[in-house]
Residue, then its C-alpha position, 0 to 999 in steps of 0.5 A: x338244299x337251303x343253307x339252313x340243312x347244310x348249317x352244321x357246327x364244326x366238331x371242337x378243335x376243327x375250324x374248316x371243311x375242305x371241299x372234295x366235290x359237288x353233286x347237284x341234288x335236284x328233285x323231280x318235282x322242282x327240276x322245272x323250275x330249276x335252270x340253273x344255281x350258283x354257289x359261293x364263299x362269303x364270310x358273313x352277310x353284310x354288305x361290304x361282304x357281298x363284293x367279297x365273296x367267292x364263286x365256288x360252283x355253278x350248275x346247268x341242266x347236263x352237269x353231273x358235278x365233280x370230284x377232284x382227285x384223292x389229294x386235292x381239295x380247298x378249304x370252305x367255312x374257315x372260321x380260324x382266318 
């Protein structure tokens, strides 16, 4: 998915989302054209932002994704820090 369908305003009062896992979503028609896809964590898209940002996942064909367990998780889209 582009970044524009995962764009979603935080309910008033909540300003992160903690991340539980990841499962890539690759569609038959592009699976081969996709050989791998890398996700990070940057708080805006300037350029000094850029040398900032922060791996959070990577994919290549095999992976299935992951869950962390019940209790852990980290938090992703933090708008309060």
């Amino acid at each position: 998915r582009t970044f524009e369908e995962l764009n979603i305003e935080l309910p008033e009062g909540q300003s992160m989302i903690t991340m539980i896992g990841a499962i890539p979503i690759i569609d038959e028609d592009t699976s081969e054209f996709v050989h791998h896809f890398i996700a990070y964590l940057q708080r805006d898209c300037s350029d000094e932002s850029f040398l900032t940002r922060t791996m959070i996942y990577a994919w290549a064909p095999g992976d299935e994704g992951f869950a962390l367990p019940k209790s852990v998780g980290f938090p992703v889209f933090d708008n309060v820090n």
